[in-house]
N, C-alpha and C positions, 0 to 999 in steps of 0.2 A: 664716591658719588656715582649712582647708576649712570649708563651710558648706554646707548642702544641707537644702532644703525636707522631706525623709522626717523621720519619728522613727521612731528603733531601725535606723538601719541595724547590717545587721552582713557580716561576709565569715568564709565558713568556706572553709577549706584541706585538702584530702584530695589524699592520696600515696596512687602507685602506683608504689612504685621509684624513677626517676629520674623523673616526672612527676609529674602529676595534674591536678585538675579544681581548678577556683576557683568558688565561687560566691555572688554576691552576693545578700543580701534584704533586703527591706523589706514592709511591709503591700500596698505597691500590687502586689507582684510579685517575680521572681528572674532573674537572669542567669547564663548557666554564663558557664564558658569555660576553657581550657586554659594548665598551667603544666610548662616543663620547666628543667632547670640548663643553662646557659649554658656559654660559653667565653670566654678572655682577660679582659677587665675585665666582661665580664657574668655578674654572678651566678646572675641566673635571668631567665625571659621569659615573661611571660605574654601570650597571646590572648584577647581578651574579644569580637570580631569586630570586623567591619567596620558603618560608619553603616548601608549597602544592608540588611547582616543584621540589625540593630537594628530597621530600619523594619520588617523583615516579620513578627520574634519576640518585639520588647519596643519596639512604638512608644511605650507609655506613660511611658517616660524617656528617648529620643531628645533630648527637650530640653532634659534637664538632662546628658547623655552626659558634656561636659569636667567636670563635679564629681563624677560616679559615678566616672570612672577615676580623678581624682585622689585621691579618698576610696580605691577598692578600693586604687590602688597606694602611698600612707600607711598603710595598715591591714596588708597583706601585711610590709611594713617593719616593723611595729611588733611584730610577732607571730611573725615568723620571721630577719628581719634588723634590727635596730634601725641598724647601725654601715651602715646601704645607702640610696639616695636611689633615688625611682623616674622615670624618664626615659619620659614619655608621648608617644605618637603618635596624636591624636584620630582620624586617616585611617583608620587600619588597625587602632584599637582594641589596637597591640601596648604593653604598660608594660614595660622593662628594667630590671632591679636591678643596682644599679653599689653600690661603695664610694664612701662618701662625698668621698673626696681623689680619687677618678679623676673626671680630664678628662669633658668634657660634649663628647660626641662635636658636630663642625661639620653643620650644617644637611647636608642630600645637595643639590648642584649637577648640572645638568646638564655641564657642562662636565669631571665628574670623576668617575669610576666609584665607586661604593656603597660602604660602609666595612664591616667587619667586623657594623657591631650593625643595618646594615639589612640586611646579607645573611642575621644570624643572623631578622630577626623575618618577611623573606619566606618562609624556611625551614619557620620555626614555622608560618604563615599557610597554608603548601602543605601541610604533612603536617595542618595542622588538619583540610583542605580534606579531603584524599586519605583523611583516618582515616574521617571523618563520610559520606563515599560510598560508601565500601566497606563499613560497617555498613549503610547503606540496603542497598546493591547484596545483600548477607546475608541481611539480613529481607525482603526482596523477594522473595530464591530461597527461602527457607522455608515463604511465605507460598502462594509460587507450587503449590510441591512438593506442601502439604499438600493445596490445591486441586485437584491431579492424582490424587492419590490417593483423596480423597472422590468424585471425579466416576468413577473405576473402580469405585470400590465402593458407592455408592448408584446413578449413572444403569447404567453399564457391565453391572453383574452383575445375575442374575436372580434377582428372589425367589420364590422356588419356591412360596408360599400357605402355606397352614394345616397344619400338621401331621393325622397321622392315630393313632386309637386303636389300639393292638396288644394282644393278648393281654386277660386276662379282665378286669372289674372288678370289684373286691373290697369287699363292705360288713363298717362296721368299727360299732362304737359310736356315729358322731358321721359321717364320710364314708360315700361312696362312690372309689372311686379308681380310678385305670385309666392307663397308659403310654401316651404321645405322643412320634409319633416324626417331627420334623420338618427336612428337608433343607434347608440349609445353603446360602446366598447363595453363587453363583460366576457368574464371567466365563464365557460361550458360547465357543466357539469350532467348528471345522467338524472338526475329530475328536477331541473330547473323550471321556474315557475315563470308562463311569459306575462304574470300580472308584474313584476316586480323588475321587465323590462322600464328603460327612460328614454326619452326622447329629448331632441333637442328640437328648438322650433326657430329656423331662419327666416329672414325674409331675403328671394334674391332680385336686387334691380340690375335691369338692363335697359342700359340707357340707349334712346333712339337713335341719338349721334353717331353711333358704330363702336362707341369706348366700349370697353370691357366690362363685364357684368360682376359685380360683388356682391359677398353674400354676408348679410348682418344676422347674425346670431341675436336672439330676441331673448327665447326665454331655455331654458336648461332644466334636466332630471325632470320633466313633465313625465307624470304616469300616463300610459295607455287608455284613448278614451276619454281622456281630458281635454283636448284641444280640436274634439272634430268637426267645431261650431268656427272656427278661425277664418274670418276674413279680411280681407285688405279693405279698407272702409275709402281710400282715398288721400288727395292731395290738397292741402292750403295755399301751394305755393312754394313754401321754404321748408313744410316739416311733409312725411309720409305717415298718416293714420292708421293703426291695425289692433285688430283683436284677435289676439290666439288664445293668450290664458290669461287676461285683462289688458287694459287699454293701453297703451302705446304709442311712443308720436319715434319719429324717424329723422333727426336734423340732416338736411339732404345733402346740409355744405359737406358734413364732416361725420354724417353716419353715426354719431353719437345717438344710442336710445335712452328715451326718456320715459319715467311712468307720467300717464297722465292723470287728472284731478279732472273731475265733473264728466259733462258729455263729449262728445264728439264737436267739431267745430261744423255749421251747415253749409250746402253747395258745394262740398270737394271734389275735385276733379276726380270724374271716375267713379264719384259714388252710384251705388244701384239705384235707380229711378222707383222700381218695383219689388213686392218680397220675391219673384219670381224672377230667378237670372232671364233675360232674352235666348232664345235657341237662335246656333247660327243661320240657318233660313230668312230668319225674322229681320236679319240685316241682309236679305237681297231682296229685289224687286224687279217686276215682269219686263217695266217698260218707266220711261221717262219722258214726264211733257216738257216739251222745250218752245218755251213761252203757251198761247191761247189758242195754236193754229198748227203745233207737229206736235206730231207722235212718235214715239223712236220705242222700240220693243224686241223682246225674244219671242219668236212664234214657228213653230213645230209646221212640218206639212198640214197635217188635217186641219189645222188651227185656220191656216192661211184659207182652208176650203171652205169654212163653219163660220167660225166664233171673228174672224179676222176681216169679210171678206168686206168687200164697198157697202156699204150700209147698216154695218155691224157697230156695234155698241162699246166705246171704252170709258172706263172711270179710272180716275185717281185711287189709288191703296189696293190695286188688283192683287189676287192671294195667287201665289205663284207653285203651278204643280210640281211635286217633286220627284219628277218622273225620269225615264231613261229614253226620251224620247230628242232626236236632235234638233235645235232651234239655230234659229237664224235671224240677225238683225234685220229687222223690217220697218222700213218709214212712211207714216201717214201721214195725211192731211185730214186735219178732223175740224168740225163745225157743233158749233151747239146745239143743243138735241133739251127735250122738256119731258121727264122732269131731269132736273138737275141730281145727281153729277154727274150724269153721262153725256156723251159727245159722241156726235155720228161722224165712220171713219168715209170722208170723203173720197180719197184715193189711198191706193196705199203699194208698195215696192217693195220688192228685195233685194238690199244692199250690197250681200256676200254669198257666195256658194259654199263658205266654212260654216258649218253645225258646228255647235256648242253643246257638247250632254249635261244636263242636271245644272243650266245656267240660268243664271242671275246678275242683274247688276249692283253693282255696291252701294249700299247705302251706310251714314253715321248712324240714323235712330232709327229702331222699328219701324216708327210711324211716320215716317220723313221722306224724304225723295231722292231717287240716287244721286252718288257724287258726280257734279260738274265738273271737270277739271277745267283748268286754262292754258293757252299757250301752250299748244294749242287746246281749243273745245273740245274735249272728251270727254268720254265715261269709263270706268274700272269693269271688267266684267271677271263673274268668277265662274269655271267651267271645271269637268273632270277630264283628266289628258285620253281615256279612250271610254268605249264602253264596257273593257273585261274589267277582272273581278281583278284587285290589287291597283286600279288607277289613283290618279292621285292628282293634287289640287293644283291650277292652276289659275294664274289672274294674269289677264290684258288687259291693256289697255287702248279702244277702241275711239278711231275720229266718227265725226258725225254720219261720213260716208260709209262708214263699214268699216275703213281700215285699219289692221291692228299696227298702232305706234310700236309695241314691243309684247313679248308673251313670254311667262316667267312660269315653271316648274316650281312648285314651294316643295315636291317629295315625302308631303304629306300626305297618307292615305287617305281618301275621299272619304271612307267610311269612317273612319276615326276623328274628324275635326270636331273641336269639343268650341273652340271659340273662332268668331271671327270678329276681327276689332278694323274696322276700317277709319280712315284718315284721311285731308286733304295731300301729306306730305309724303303717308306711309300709313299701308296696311300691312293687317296684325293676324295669322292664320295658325293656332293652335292646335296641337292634335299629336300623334305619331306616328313614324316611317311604317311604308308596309313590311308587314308578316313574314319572318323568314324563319325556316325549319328551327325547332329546339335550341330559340331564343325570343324575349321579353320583347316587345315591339320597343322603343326608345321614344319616348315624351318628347318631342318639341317646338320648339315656336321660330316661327319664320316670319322675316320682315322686308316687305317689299318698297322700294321705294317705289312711289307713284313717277317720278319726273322721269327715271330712266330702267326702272324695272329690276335694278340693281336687288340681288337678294343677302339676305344674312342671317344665319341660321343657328340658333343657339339649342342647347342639349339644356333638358329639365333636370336630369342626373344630378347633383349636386354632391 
């Protein structure tokens, strides 16, 4: 009766058609090996390998080898053929399933060619051989293939850098937003055609709260020229609207895009008023009436001598020159004047001996009146830090006497402000850093808080 030092051996049998695998276990370990049906008095044949393969995949029973195969080839009998004996060759690890009345094949001599059941178990031995190589030789070339293809496309192709911001950005309730338009990894070649570059079309929010800015990837493989109508259409609330190469909604919880069906939803936050973007000018303004009886404004020396002086002429919606000339907050007393809208400047003051060049005060709508702050009474003013060439933007914030609460640098070149989005909470001052020798100016948007002037400054780069 076998005997073997394991506890719990066991051998399971899985088919595959006329094959399968064999495999023995035990707690120290497991053995495969291959079983196929036989021919003439061999029922079936299994390969369990060779001692050489034992030593390199399962040395840990090597030494007990002749009780594993007689164990696996009593257990296969017992479970699949009971009326079969198994006929062991410890050499070649091959076990043969015979009928238990057939002859017990003669030892193999030299002197006499191979019989039937050693020809069948070199068979088995070679195609073992041949199967278990050609799977290597398989995963080899797979392995090989996938490696050729990552190396075209991570070392081989070019990554083209950071995307850039197109078209306007739009303030919502909770964002800022704006379209990134980023070119698409590809392999060089010496007459590559740049119709048959792609682009990728993000959108990136940056939320007012100070959190970190994400970027939602929208649409992919856009050809060149297909998307340079793309704009951020606005906010419902819960979703963000856009069109770059059809419509699009943004779920704000969880950044999930979505295609959308019909039109656009009406009144979102942020939408355009007019088919004409506003220019940033158009959101400052000269002066602020504060109530029916002051006047509070920016007004230049000559201005003060002319156009400013006691009995001079002010209206609501004054167009504000955009000059290089330095202004100073100035406060009136004005009275009603016929015809209307004008108001005669009864008295009038200078409040600060600080010039402001190419200043305005902040307004939300073109056609509106600057921001009031509260807590205290102020106004937002927006200036340039000097009058050379390379200055750059600044906003204060000014009490009703003159004095600046706080004055914030945004490092935005004066020249280059493409957007100004002002706010009760926080304004919004787009544009890029100034000019410096043999580099790209860098796109970006700064955000002032109004309450302490606090700034934060995000890169368009993407």
């Amino acid at each position: 009766m076998f005997r073997t030092r394991a506890q719990n051996p066991s051998v399971a049998i899985i088919e595959e058609g006329r094959s399968g695998r064999v495999i023995y276990q035990e707690p120290g370990g497991s053995i495969a090996g291959h079983w196929e049906f036989g021919g003439g008095d061999v029922t079936a044949i299994l390969s369990m390998g060779s001692a050489a393969e034992w030593r390199s995949r399962a040395a840990w029973a090597l030494a007990r080898r002749g009780e594993i195969l007689r164990f696996i080839g009593e257990e296969v009998c017992r479970q699949r053929s009971p009326s079969s004996r198994a006929d062991i060759d410890e050499d070649s690890g091959t076990i043969c399933l015979r009928p238990s009345g057939a002859e017990r094949p003669a030892a193999p001599s030299t002197a006499r060619p191979a019989g039937p059941a050693e020809a069948a178990r070199a068979f088995v031995t070679r195609h073992s051989r041949l199967r278990s190589r050609f799977a290597m030789f398989v995963a080899f070339a797979a392995v090989a293939l996938a490696v050729v293809l990552w190396l075209a496309k991570s070392m081989l192709s070019i990554q083209p850098g950071p995307g850039n911001p197109i078209g306007l950005c739009v303030r919502t309730d909770r964002h800022v937003a704006t379209w990134i338009s980023s070119l698409e990894p590809y392999i060089p070649s010496l007459h590559r055609d740049p119709s048959k570059n792609r682009y990728t079309l993000s959108v990136l929010l940056i939320p007012l709260d100070g959190a970190e800015p994400q970027l939602v990837p929208v649409h992919r493989g856009l050809e060149p020229n297909s998307f340079s109508l793309a704009q951020i259409l606005g906010s419902d609330g819960t979703s963000l609207w856009v069109d770059g190469h059809g419509l699009r909604r943004i779920e704000l919880a969880d950044l999930s895009v979505h295609e959308a069906t019909g039109p656009e939803p009406k009144n979102l936050l942020g939408a355009r008023r007019a088919s004409l973007p506003p220019r940033p000018e158009h959101f400052l303004a000269r002066a602020a009436f504060l109530g029916t009886s002051e006047w509070l404004g920016l007004v230049s020396a000559s201005e003060a001598e002319n156009s400013y002086r006691v009995g001079g002429l002010v209206r609501r919606g004054n167009s504000l020159l955009h000059d290089n000339d330095g202004r100073r907050l100035h406060r009136a007393l004005i009275e009603p004047f016929d015809p209307a809208p004008y108001q005669r400047i009864a008295s009038i003051e200078s409040l600060a001996d600080t010039a402001y060049y190419r200043a305005g005060l902040l307004r939300q709508d073109p056609d509106g009146e600057p921001l009031v702050l509260r807590d205290p009474v102020s106004l937002l003013l927006f200036s340039e830090s000097s009058r050379a060439t390379g200055s750059t933007v600044v906003l204060s914030r000014v009490d009703l006497q003159g004095k600046p609460l706080w004055r914030t640098d945004t490092g935005i070149d004066h020249f280059t402000v493409e957007q100004l989005l002002p706010g009760e909470r926080s304004s919004i001052v787009v544009g890029t850093r100034p000019r410096q020798p043999d580099r790209v100016p860098e796109p970006i948007l700064a955000i002032v808080d109004s309450a302490t002037g606090a700034l934060v400054v995000h890169s368009l780069w993407r």
